[in-house]
Structures are given as structure tokens and as C-alpha cells.
NUVEXDREN-905106 format. One record per residue (C-alpha): residue number from 0; x, y, z; residue in three letters. Coordinates in Angstrom, 2 decimals, decimal comma, always signed. Layout:
BEGIN
R  nr       x       y       z rest
R NUM       X       Y       Z  Ala
...
END
This chain:
BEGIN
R  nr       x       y       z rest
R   0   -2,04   -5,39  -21,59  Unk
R   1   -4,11   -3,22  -19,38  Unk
R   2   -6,84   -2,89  -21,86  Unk
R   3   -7,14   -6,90  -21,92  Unk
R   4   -7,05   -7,11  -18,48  Unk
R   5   -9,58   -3,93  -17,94  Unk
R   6  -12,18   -6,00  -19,84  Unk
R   7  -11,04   -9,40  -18,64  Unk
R   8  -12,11   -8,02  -15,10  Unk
R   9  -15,61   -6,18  -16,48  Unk
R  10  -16,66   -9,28  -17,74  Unk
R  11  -16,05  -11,03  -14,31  Unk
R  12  -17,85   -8,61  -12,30  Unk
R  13  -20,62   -8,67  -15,49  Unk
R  14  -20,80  -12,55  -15,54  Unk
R  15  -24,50  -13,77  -14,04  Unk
R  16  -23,71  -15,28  -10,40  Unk
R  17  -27,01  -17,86   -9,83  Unk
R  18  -26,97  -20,24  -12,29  Unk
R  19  -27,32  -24,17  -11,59  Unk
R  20  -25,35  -27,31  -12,78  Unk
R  21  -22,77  -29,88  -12,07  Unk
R  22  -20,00  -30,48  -14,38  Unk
R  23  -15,86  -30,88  -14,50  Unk
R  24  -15,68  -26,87  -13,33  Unk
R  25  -12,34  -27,40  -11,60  Unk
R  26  -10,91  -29,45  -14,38  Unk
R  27  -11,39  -27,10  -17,40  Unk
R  28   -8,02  -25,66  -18,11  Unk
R  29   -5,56  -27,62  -15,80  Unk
R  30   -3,23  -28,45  -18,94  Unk
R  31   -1,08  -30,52  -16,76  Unk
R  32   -3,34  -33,35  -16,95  Unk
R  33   -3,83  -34,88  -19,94  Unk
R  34   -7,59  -35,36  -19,09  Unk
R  35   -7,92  -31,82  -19,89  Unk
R  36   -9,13  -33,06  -23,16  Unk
R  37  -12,29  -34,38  -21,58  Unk
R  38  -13,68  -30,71  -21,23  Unk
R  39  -12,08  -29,33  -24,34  Unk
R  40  -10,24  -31,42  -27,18  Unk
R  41   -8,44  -27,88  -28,14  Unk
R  42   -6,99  -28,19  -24,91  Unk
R  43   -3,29  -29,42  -25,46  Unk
R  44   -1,87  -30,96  -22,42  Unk
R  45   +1,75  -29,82  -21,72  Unk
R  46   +3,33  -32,96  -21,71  Unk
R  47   +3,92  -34,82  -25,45  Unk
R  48   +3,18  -38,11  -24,62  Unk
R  49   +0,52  -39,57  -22,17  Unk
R  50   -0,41  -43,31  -21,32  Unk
R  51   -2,42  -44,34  -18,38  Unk
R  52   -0,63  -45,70  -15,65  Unk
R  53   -2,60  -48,83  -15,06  Unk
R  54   -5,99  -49,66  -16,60  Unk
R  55   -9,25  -48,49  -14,50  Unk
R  56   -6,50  -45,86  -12,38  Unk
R  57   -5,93  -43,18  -14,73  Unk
R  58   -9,09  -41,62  -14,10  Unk
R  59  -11,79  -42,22  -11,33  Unk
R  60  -14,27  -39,73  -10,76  Unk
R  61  -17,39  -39,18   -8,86  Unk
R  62  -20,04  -36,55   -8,49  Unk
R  63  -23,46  -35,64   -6,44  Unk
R  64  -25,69  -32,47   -6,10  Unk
R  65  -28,93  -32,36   -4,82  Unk
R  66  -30,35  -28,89   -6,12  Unk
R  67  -33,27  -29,11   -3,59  Unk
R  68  -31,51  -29,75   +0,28  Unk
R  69  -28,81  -31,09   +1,99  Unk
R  70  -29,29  -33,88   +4,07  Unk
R  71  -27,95  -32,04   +7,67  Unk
R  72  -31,71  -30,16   +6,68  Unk
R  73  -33,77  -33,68   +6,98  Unk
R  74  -31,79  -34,62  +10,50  Unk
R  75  -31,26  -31,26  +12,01  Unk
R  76  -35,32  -30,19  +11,75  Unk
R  77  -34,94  -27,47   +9,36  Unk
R  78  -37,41  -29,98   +6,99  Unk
R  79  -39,97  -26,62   +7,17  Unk
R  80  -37,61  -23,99   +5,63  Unk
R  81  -35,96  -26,97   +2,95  Unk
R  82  -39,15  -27,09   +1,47  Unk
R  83  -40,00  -23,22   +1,47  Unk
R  84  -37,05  -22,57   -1,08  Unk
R  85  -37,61  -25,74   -3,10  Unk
R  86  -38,18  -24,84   -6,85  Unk
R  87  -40,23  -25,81   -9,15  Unk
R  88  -37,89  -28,34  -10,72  Unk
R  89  -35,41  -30,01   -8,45  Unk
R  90  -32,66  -32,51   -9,39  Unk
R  91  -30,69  -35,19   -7,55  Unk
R  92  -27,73  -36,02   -9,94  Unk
R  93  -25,26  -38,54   -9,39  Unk
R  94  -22,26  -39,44  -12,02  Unk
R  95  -19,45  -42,23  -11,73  Unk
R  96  -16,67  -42,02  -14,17  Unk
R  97  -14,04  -44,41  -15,17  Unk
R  98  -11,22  -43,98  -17,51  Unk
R  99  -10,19  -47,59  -18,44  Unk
R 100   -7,38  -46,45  -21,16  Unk
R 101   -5,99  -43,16  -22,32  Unk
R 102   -3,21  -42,50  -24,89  Unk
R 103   -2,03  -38,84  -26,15  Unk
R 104   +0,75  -37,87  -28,86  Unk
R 105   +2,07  -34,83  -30,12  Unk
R 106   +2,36  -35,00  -33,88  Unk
R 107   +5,07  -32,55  -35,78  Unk
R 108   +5,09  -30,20  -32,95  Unk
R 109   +1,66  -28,90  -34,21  Unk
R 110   -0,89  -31,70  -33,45  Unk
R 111   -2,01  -34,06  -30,76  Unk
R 112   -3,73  -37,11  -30,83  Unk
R 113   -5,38  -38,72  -28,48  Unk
R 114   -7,33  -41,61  -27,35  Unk
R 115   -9,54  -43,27  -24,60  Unk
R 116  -11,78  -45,88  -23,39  Unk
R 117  -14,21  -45,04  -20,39  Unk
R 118  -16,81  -46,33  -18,78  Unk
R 119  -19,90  -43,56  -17,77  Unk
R 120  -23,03  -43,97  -15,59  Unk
R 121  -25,46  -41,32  -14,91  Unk
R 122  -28,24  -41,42  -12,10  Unk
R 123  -30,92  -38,41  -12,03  Unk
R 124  -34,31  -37,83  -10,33  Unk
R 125  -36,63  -34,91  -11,04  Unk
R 126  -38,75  -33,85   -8,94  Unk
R 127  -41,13  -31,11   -8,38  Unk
R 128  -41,11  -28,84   -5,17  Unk
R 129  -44,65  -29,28   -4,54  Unk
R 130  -44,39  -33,46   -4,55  Unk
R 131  -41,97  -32,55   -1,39  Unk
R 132  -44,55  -30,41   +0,53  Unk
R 133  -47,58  -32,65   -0,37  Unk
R 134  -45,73  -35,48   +1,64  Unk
R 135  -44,38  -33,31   +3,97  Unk
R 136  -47,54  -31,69   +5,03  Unk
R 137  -50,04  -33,73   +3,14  Unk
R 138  -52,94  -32,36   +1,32  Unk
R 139  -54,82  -30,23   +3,57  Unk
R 140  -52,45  -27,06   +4,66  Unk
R 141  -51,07  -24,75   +1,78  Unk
R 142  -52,23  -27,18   -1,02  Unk
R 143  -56,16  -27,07   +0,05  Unk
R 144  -58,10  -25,75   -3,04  Unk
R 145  -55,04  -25,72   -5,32  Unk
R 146  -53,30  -28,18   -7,62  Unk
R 147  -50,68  -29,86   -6,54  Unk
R 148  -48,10  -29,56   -9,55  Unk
R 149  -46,43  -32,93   -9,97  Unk
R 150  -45,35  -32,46  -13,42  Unk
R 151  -41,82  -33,23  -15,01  Unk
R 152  -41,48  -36,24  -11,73  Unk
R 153  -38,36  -38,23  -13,68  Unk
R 154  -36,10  -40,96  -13,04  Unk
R 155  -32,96  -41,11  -15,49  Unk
R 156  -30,60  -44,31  -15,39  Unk
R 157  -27,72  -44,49  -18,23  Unk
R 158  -24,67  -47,03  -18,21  Unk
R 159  -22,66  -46,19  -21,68  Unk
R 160  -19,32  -47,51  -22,92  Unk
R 161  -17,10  -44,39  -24,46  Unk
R 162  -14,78  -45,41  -27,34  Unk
R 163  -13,08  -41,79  -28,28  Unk
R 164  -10,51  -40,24  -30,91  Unk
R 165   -9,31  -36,83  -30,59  Unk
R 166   -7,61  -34,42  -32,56  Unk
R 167   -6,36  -31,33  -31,58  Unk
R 168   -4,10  -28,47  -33,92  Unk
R 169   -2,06  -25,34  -33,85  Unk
R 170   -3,67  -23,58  -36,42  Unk
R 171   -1,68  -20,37  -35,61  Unk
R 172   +0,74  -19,56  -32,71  Unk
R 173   -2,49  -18,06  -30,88  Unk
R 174   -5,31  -20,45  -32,09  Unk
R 175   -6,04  -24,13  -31,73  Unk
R 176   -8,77  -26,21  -32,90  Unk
R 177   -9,85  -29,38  -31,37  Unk
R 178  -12,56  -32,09  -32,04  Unk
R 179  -13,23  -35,62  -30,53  Unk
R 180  -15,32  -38,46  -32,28  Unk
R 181  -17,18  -40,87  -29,94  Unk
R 182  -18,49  -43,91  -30,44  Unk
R 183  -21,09  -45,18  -27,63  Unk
R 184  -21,93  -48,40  -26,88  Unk
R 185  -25,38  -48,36  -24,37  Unk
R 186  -25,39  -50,85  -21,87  Unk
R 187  -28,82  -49,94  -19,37  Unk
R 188  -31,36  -46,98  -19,85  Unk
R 189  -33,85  -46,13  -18,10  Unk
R 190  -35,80  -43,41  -19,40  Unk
R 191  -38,64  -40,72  -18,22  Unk
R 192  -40,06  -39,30  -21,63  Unk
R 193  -43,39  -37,69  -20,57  Unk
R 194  -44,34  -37,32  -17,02  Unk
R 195  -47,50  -34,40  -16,53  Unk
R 196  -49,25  -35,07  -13,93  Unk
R 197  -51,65  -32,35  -10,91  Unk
R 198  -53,43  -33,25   -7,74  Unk
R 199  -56,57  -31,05   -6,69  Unk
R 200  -57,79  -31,07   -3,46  Unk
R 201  -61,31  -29,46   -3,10  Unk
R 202  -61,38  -27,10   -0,02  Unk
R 203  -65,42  -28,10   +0,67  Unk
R 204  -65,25  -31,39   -0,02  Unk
R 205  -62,14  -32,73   +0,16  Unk
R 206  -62,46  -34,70   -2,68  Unk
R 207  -58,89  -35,50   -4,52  Unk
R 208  -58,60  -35,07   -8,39  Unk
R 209  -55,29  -36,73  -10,40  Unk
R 210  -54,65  -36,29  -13,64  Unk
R 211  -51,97  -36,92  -15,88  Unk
R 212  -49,90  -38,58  -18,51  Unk
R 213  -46,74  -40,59  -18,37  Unk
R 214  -44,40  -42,73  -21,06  Unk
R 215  -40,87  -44,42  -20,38  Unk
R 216  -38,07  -46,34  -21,60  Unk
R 217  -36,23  -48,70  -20,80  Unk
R 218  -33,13  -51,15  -22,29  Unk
R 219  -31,41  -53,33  -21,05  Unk
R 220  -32,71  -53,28  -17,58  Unk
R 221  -33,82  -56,52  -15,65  Unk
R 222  -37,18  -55,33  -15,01  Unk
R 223  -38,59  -59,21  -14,92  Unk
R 224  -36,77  -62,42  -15,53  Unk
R 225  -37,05  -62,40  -19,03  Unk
R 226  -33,94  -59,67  -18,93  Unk
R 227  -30,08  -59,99  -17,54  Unk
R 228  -28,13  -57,31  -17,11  Unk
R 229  -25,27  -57,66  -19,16  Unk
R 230  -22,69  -55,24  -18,89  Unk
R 231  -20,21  -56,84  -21,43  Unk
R 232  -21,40  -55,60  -25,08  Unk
R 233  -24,90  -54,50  -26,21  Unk
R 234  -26,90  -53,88  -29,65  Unk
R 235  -27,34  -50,07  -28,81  Unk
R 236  -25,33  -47,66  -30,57  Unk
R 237  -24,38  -44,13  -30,45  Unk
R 238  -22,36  -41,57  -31,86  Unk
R 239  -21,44  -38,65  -30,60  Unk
R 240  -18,95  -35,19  -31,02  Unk
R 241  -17,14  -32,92  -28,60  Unk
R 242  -16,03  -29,45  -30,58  Unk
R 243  -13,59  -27,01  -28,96  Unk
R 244  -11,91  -23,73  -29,28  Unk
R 245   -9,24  -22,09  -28,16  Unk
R 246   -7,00  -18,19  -28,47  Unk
R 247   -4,57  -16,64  -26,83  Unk
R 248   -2,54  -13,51  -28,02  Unk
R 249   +0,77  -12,62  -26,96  Unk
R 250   -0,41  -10,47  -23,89  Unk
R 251   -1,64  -13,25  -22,39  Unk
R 252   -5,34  -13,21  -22,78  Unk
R 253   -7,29  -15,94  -23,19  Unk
R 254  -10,84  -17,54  -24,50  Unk
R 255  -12,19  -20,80  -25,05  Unk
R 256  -15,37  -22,75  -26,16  Unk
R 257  -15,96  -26,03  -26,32  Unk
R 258  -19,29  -28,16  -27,06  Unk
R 259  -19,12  -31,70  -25,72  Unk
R 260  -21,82  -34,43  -26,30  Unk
R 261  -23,10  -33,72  -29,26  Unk
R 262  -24,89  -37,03  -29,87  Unk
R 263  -27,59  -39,53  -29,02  Unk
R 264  -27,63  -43,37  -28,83  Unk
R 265  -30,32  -45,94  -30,10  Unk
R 266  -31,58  -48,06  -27,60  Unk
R 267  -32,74  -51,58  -29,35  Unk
R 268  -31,45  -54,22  -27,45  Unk
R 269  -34,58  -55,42  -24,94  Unk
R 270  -36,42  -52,51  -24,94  Unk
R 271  -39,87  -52,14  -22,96  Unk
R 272  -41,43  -48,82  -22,70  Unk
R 273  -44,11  -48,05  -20,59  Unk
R 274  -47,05  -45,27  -21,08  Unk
R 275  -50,75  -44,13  -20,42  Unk
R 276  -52,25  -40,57  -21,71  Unk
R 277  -55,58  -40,44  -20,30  Unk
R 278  -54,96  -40,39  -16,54  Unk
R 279  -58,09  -39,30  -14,81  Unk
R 280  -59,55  -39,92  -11,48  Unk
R 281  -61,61  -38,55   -8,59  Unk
R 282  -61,84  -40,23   -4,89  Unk
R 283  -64,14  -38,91   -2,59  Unk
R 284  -63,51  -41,26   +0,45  Unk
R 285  -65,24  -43,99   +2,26  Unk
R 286  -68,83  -42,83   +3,10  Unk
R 287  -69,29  -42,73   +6,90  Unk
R 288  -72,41  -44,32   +6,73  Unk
R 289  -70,59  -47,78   +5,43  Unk
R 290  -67,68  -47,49   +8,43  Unk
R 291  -70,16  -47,11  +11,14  Unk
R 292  -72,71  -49,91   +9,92  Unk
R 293  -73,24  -53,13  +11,93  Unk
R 294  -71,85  -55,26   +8,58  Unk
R 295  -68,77  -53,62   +7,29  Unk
R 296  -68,90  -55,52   +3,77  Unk
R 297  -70,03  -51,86   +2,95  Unk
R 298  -67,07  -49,85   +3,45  Unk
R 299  -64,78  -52,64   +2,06  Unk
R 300  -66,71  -52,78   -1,09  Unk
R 301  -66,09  -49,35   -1,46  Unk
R 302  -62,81  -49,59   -1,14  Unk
R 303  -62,36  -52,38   -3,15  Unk
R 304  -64,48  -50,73   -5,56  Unk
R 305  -61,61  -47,99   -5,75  Unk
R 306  -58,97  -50,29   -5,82  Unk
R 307  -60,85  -51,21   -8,76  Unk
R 308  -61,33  -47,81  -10,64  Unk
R 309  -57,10  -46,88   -9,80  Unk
R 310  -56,58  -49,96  -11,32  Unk
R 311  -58,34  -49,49  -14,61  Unk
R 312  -56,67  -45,91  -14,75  Unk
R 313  -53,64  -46,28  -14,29  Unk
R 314  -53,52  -49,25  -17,18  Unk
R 315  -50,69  -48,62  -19,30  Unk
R 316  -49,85  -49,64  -22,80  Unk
R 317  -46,34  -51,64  -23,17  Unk
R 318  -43,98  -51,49  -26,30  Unk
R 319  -41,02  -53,24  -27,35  Unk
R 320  -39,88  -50,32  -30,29  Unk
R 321  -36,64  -49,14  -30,09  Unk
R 322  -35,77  -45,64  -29,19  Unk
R 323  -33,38  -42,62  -29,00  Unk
R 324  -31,68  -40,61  -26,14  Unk
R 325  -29,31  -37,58  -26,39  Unk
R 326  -26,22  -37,52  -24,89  Unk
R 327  -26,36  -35,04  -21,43  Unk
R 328  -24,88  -31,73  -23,45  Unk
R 329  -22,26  -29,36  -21,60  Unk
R 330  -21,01  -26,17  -23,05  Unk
R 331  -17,76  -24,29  -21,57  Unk
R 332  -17,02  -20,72  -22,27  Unk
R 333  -13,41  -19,76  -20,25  Unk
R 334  -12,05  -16,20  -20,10  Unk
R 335   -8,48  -15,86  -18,79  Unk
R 336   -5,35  -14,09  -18,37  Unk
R 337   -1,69  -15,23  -17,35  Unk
R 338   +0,64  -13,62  -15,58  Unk
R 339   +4,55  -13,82  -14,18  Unk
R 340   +5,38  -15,64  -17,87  Unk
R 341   +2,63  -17,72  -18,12  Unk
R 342   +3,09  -19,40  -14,57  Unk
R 343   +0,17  -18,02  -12,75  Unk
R 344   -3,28  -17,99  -14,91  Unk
R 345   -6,55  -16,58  -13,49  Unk
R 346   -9,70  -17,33  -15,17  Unk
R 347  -13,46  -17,38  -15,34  Unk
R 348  -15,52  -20,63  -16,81  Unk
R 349  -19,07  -20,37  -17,46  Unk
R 350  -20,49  -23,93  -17,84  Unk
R 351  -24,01  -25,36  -18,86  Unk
R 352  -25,36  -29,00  -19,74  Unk
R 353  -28,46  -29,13  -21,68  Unk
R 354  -31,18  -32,25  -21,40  Unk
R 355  -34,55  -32,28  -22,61  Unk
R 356  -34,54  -29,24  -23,57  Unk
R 357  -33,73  -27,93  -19,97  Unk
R 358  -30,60  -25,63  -19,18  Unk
R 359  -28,56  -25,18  -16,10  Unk
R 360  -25,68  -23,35  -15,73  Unk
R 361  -22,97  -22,37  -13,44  Unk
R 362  -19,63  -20,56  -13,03  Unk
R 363  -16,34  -20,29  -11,27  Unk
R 364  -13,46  -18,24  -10,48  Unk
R 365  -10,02  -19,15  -10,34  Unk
R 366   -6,44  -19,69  -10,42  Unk
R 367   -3,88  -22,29  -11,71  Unk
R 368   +0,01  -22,18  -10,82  Unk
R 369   +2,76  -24,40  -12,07  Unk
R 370   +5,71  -24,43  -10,18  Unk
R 371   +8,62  -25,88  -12,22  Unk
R 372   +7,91  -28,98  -14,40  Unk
R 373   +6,53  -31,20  -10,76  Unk
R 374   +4,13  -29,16   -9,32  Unk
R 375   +0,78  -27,72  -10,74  Unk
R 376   -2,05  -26,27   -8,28  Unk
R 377   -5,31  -24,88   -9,13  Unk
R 378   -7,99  -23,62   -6,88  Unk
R 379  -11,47  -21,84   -7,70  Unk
R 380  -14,77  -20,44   -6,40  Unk
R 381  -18,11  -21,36   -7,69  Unk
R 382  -21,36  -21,20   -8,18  Unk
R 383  -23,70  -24,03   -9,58  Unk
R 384  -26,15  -26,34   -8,72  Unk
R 385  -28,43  -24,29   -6,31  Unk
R 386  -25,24  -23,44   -4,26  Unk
R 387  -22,85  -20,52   -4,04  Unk
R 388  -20,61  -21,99   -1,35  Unk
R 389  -17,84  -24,24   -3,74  Unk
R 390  -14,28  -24,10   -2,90  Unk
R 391  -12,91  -26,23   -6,06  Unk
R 392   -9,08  -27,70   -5,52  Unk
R 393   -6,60  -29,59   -7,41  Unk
R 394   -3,30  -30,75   -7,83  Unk
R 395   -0,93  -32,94   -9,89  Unk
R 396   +2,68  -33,76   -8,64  Unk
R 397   +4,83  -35,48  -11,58  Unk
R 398   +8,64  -35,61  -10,21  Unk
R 399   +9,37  -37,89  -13,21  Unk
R 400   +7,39  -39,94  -15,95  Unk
R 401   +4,79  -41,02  -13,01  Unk
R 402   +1,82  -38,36  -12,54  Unk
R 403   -0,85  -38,04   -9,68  Unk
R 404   -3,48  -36,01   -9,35  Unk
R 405   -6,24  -34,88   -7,17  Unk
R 406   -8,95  -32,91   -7,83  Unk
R 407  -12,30  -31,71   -6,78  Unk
R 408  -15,02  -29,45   -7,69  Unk
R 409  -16,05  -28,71   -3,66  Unk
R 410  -12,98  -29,60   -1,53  Unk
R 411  -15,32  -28,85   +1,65  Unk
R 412  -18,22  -30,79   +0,04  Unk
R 413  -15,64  -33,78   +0,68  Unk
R 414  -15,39  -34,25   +4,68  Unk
R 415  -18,70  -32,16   +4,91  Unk
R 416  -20,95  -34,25   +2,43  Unk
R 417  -23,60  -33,91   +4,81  Unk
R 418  -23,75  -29,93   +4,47  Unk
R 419  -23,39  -29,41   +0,93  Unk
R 420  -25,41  -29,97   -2,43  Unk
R 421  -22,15  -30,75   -4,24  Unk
R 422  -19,53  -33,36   -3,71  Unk
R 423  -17,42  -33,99   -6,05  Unk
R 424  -13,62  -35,80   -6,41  Unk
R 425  -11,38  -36,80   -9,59  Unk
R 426   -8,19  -38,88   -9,06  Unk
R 427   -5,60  -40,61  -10,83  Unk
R 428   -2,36  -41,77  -12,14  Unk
R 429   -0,81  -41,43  -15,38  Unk
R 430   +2,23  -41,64  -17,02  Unk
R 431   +3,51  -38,36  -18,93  Unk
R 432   +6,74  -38,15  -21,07  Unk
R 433   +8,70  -34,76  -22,53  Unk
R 434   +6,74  -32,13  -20,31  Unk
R 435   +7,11  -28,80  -21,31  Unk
R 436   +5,95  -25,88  -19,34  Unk
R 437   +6,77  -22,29  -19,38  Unk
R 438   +6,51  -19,63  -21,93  Unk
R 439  +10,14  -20,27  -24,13  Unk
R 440   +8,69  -24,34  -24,59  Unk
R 441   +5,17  -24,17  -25,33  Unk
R 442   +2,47  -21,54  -26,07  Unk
R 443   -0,53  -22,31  -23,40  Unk
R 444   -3,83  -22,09  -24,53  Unk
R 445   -6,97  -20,21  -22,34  Unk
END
């Protein structure tokens, strides 16, 4: 076993430590829930049957990281060094989950089958470090004689329904293979496709130079009164996979993968897209002449004259087609190793979501203990989106067929929102029949 656990520590110490994103970190692994499925559909929960409790309650989560500040920075006048470590690309990420129904069987020991219904929204902005300083300290300090890159400036909106079917096998006493079929049914989208866009200010002249494309989309959205929001049942469709992987030999080490998302969904159903690609435009200010003159019709027909000109160029060309968004992609890689028969497990999870062709990443350390068939406790440290101070937590208590369950991604994130990019918090009750924990019931899987 020391061999195992020789590398099992090497890759830990090996494992890159500042990588960016939010996802279920804390989660991945906990077996005693049977929403361990969600981040890994080879992930066989320990008990053999699962219902949810009551419907909307057997799942809520919720989730927020701002890569860029923390809001204690705007209030507490440290404004000057938030925007010195800004990045080029920043996100603001919000996520509200909702499990309405969930139902999980073992099959002939072997197999488990599961199924759900939830409800997902997803909230993002983009936006590019030097949009923060140019309205922080406008256009004549660090930005003089440079371009101002405003590129890759998004706003994200998605409201899906998630109709799932899972099925998860044994394939050997060390190996199980899982998969999950989605269907999606899109309710709202709102949609950044394109968005390149640079501001020049001339150091002589001043003179101000934008340029730039843009093109979004939209569904389902009441952007005039034309549209409702409806958020019973829509004409957009989507499909969509989660694949997952999962070993364990009989000295306790672990690994898993799992690919979730795998997927896209047609938007149809009152689509209007907006989009120019010629954006290109030069103001060179009221001249002082017309503001000093006895008759100011001058300077407001210049003005008016540039009202005019923004006008033309920013004139955009609308669209009704339909169009296609991918799922948000995550990826999970988990090393592990158990100890004292199987009731203490430390592990490693290296997480990632991919969107538009765009990676961020992140990792934590940790460790899960079950105490008895009531108790289970996990807690881990980690590292993700643009912040290395994450103290994940969780817990389920199930003293008989009733479970509860806490758990959170940042536990100091919670009471100190105002301090941290990441807050995050998952709770709920379900119902959980013929639990089997320890190493003479069930095998458990990394």
C-alpha cells in the first residue's frame, strides 16, 4: 500500500495550485448523498433506494464568485489595488439550482438507476480588466496613448428545465461505469456571441477612437411587449450527456473521471438576435470656439451632430433565426485513498468547466468520514476562482429513512460574503432506504 500512497501524495504536491472556476468541489465524492450522481453518474450512493423528501427540498443550491474583487474592496477604499490585479478576463458567475424530483434504485446488486427533474439558471458577466480602470480612472492616466482593450465584454442569462436518466454499473469489483442522458427544455437565453471591441485615446490630441464588433441572442426574453416570459414549457430543445468513471483496487486507492454536459440546446422559440460588424468612430470634442460664442446653436449642433454619427454606428442588424448554445462543460478528475477500512477517505479533485472555448480550473484537498450508518462529514481546501482561501464543509445526518444535508464549497464565504469571491451552499432532505456503509457491505468507489 505504501507504493499507492507514495504516488497518491507526489501527485498532490505535483498537482498545479492557481487555477480558476466554480463548480460542486465539495460535493464530488460524498457517496452518502445520493446527489453524488450530479458530479459523477459512476458514483454509487451507499444507500439502495433514494426518493426526495418533498418536491423543490431535496436539493437547493446556490453559488457566486466574482474572479475580479470582493465587495469589502469597493467600501473599504482598496478600489486602487482591486483594479491593479484585475486580469484580462474577469467573470461574475452566479448559479441557482433546484432539484424538483429525484429517484435512485439499485438493480441486482450490480446496477443503479436513477432519475431527476431540476430546474437550472445561470447568470455570468465578462468583463475585461481594462473596462474597470477606464471607469475608474477615466481615459487620461495609464490608458493615454494606448487602447483600451474592451474585448470579450459578455452578459450570459440561461433558465433550462433538466429531465435526466442515469445508469450506473459494477463492471468488476474495482470498476464502475456510469452515464446520464439529459433532456433540456430552454426556457430564457440571453446570449453574448461576439463582443471585440478597443478604445484609443490619442496622447496629443485627445481624440477618442472605438472600434468594434458585437452579435447576441436572445429567446424567450421579454425584451419588448411583443414577448412574455413564460416559464411553464418552451419550443427549445436540448440534449445533453454526463460520462463518468470510476476504480478502486483492494488497497484502497482510488481514481475517477467524469465529463458532465456534454450537450447544447436550440433556441427557436421567440428568438431576436442582435449584431453590427463595422463599428467605427472618432470624437474629437466640442470645438472651443462654438462654447465660448455669443449664440451657442454652435456647440449644440455639434453635439447633436455626434449624437447623430453614434447613432448611425452603432445601427445594428436584427434577426429572428434560431440558434444553438452548449451546455457550460465541467470535467472532474479525483485521486484518493481510504483508510481505517474504508471509513476515513482523503482525496484530491481537479475540476474545470469549459465555455466558448475558455477553460478554468480549480482544485481541492480533502477528507470524508462516515461514522456508523448516521453520520457522514467531509471537509476540504481549495483553490478556484481567483481565490486560494476556500474552506469547503459538509455533512449529512440520516438516523433513519429521513436524510439532511448541508454542504458548502466556502463555509467562511457564508457569514463573510462580503470578503470572499466564492459563496457557495447546497441543502436538502431526502429519503434513503437499506444504507450500507463499511467495507464487508459495499465496495466504495474513488
Amino acid at each position: 500500500m505504501s507504493r499507492y500512497l507514495s504516488s497518491f501524495l507526489l501527485i498532490l504536491l505535483a498537482f498545479p495550485a492557481m487555477i480558476k472556476a466554480q463548480v460542486e468541489h465539495t460535493l464530488y465524492g460524498f457517496q452518502t448523498l445520493p446527489q453524488v450522481t450530479m458530479t459523477n453518474p459512476a458514483h454509487i450512493p451507499y444507500s439502495k433506494m433514494n426518493f426526495t423528501l418533498i418536491p423543490a427540498l431535496s436539493s437547493a443550491s446556490f453559488g457566486f464568485n466574482n474572479s475580479g474583487f470582493t465587495y469589502s474592496q469597493l467600501v473599504d477604499e482598496s478600489v486602487d489595488e482591486a483594479v491593479q490585479n484585475l486580469r484580462t478576463r474577469n467573470f461574475i458567475d452566479l448559479k441557482v439550482d433546484n432539484e424538483w424530483l429525484h429517484a435512485g434504485f439499485r438493480v441486482l446488486k450490480k446496477n443503479y438507476i436513477h432519475f431527476s427533474i431540476s430546474e437550472r439558471m445561470r447568470a455570468q458577466v465578462q468583463y475585461p480588466g481594462d473596462l474597470i480602470v477606464l471607469l475608474w480612472e477615466g481615459n487620461g492616466r495609464s490608458l493615454l496613448g494606448k487602447t483600451a482593450n474592451l474585448s470579450n465584454m459578455a452578459l450570459n442569462l440561461m433558465h433550462y428545465r433538466e429531465y435526466t436518466a442515469g445508469f450506473s454499473r459494477e463492471v468488476t469489483d474495482e470498476l464502475t461505469l456510469g452515464v446520464r442522458a439529459k433532456y433540456i427544455n430552454g426556457l430564457g437565453n440571453f446570449y453574448t456571441r461576439k463582443s471585440e471591441f478597443g478604445i484609443y485615446t490619442d496622447s496629443l490630441s485627445f481624440d477618442i477612437t472605438m472600434s468594434g464588433s458585437f452579435e447576441v441572442n436572445s429567446s424567450g426574453l421579454p425584451l419588448d411587449s411583443t414577448v412574455t416570459y413564460n416559464p411553464g414549457f418552451s419550443n427549445n430543445h436540448g440534449f445533453g450527456v454526463d460520462l463518468g468513471f470510476s476504480y478502486r483496487n483492494k488497497n484502497g486507492f482510488g481514481f475517477s473521471l467524469s465529463a458532465l454536459n456534454l450537450g447544447n440546446i436550440n433556441w427557436s422559440q421567440n428568438v431576436r438576435s442582435f449584431s453590427n460588424e463595422d463599428i467605427s468612430l472618432t470624437y474629437r470634442g466640442v470645438p472651443i470656439n462654438n462654447i465660448f460664442t455669443a449664440d451657442d446653436s454652435s456647440a449644440a449642433s455639434s453635439i447633436s451632430e455626434f449624437r447623430e454619427t453614434l447613432v448611425e454606428k452603432f445601427n445594428t442588424q436584427e434577426s429572428t433565426q434560431s440558434y444553438r448554445t452548449n451546455l457550460p462543460s465541467q470535467l472532474f478528475l479525483g485521486l484518493s485513498q481510504q483508510f481505517l477500512d474504508e471509513k476515513l477517505t482523503l482525496s484530491l479533485v481537479g475540476t474545470g468547466i469549459i465555455q466558448d472555448r475558455f477553460f478554468r480550473g480549480g482544485a481541492r484537498l480533502g477528507a470524508t468520514v462516515t461514522v456508523g450508518k448516521i453520520l457522514g462529514v467531509t471537509a476540504n481546501y481549495g483553490v478556484y476562482g481567483n481565490s486560494t482561501v476556500n474552506i469547503g464543509f459538509g455533512f449529512s445526518v440520516t438516523p433513519g429513512p429521513i436524510q439532511f444535508y448541508f454542504i458548502t464549497d466556502n463555509i467562511i464565504g457564508v457569514p463573510l460574503w462580503d470578503k470572499h469571491r466564492n459563496v457557495h451552499a447546497r441543502l436538502g432532505f431526502n429519503i434513503t432506504i437499506g444504507k450500507q456503509y463499511g467495507k464487508s457491505v459495499l465496495k466504495v468507489r474513488a
